[in-house]
C-alpha positions, 0 to 999 in steps of 0.5 A, spaced: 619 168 646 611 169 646 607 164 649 602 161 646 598 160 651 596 166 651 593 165 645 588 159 648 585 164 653 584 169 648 575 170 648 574 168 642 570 175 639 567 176 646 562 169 644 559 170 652 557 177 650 553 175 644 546 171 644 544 171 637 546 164 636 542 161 642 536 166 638 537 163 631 537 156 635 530 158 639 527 161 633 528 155 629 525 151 635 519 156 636 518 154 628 519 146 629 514 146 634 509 149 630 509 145 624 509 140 629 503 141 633 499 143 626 502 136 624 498 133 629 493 136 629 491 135 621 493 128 622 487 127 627 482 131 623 484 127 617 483 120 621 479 121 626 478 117 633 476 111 633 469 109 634 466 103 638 459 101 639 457 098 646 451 094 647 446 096 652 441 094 650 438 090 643 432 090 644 431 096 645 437 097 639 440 102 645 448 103 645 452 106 647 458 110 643 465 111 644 471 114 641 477 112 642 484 116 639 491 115 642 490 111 649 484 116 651 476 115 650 471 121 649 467 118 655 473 122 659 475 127 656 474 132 650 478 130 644 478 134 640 479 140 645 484 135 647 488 134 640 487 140 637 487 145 644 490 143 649 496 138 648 498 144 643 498 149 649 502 143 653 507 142 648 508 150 648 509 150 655 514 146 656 518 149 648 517 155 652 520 153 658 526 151 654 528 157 651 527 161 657 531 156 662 536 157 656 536 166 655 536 166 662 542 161 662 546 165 657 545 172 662 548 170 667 554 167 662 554 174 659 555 177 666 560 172 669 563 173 663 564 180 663 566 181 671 571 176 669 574 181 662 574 187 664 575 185 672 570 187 676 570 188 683 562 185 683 561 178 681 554 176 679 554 171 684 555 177 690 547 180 689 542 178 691 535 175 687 537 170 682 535 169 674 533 175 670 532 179 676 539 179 678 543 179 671 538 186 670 540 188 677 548 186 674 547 190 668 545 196 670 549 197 676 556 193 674 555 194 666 552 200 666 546 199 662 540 204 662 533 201 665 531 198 659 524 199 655 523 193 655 524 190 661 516 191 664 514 186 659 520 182 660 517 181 668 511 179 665 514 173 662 517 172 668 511 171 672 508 167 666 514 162 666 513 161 673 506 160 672 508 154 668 513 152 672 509 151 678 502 153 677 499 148 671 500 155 668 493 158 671 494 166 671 491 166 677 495 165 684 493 159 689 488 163 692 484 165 686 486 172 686 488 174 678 496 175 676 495 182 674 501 181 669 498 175 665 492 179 664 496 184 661 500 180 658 494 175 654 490 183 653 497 184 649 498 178 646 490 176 645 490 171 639 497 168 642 495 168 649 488 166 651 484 163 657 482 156 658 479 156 664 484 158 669 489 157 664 493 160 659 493 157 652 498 158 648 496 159 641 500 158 635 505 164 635 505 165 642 513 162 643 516 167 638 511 172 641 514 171 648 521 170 644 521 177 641 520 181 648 527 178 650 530 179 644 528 186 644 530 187 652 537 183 649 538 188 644 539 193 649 543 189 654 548 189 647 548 196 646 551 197 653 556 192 653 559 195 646 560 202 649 565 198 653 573 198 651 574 192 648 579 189 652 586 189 648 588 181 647 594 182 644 598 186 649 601 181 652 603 179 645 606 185 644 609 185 650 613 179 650 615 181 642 616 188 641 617 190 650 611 194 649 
């Protein structure tokens, strides 16, 4: 008699092989907070900080002016650079964040996934290095990918999410030497990527740019991945019914 059971561990179309669910997610996510952000920052233009007038002296018809818009006051920040520039690069920072905790996240799916189908005698677990530096490691060695075109720039979003992660996203390093990979990362994305400061400033466009060049190192880990034979679900199906 077959055995169901047999059923419940079949993997489903391989889904721990298939990413292009977490991207629509992303891109949808990528769109939100720009919409969002533009929002925000139509809402400020349209209303404007408050203004308050401060006597300092009446005599002298002297006063001093502040303005005031969300808890902050223009006698200690910029608040149009603020609203319109820099809390939008924060939001996108953290957006970015996400994502790629979420692509990296579904690599390592993807190569535990596939030690476990197709029985490899490598885990990822057992390289060393971690995030996507192991899972390309992981690909090319145990799944049999070609070095991919696209995982220079890859390494460049790497080195910016670290930036965010851990440096307030400065793209220089903590003794002021410059990240020689985010300044070519923001001389290729000029508009979407910009200096403020020390900082990158992430300009509307900047996620789905980011999001792009993992998506088109993505296509190639896929295509190395489909020149494996699919692993034959039903054999035992045919095994316990037809003793093939």
């Amino acid at each position: 008699m077959f055995k169901f059971k047999a059923l419940l561990n079949l993997p489903m179309q391989f889904s721990h092989y298939d990413v292009s669910l977490t991207f629509e997610i992303i891109a949808s996510l990528n769109a939100q907070t720009d919409a969002s952000i533009e929002a925000n920052i139509s809402q400020y233009r349209i209303e404007g900080p408050e203004v308050e007038e401060h006597e300092i002296s009446a005599e002298d018809n002297a006063y001093h002016i502040v303005e005031y818009y969300m808890g902050l006051d223009s006698g200690s920040v910029d608040l149009d650079d603020m609203f319109t520039s820099y809390y939008p690069s924060v939001t996108r920072r953290s957006v970015f964040l996400t994502l790629y905790g979420m692509l990296e996240h579904d690599f390592e799916k993807l190569c535990n996934g596939f030690a476990r189908i197709h029985n490899a005698p490598v885990r990822l677990s057992d390289l060393k290095g971690s995030g996507f530096e192991r899972c390309d490691l992981y690909a090319r060695k145990i799944i049999g990918m070609k070095t991919s075109d696209h995982y220079s720039a890859v390494k460049k979003v790497t080195k910016l999410r670290n930036a965010c992660a851990h440096n307030d996203a400065r793209f220089v390093s903590n003794d002021n030497k410059p990240i020689p990979e985010l300044l070519e990362l923001m001389a290729t994305f000029s508009n979407e990527l910009v200096k403020d400061g020390e900082q990158v400033n992430f300009k509307a466009g900047s996620l789905q740019a980011m999001t792009n060049i993992l998506k088109n190192y993505f296509n190639d880990v896929q295509e190395a991945l489909t020149a494996h034979k699919t692993p034959d679900v039903f054999a035992e199906f045919r095994k316990q019914t037809l003793g093939k």
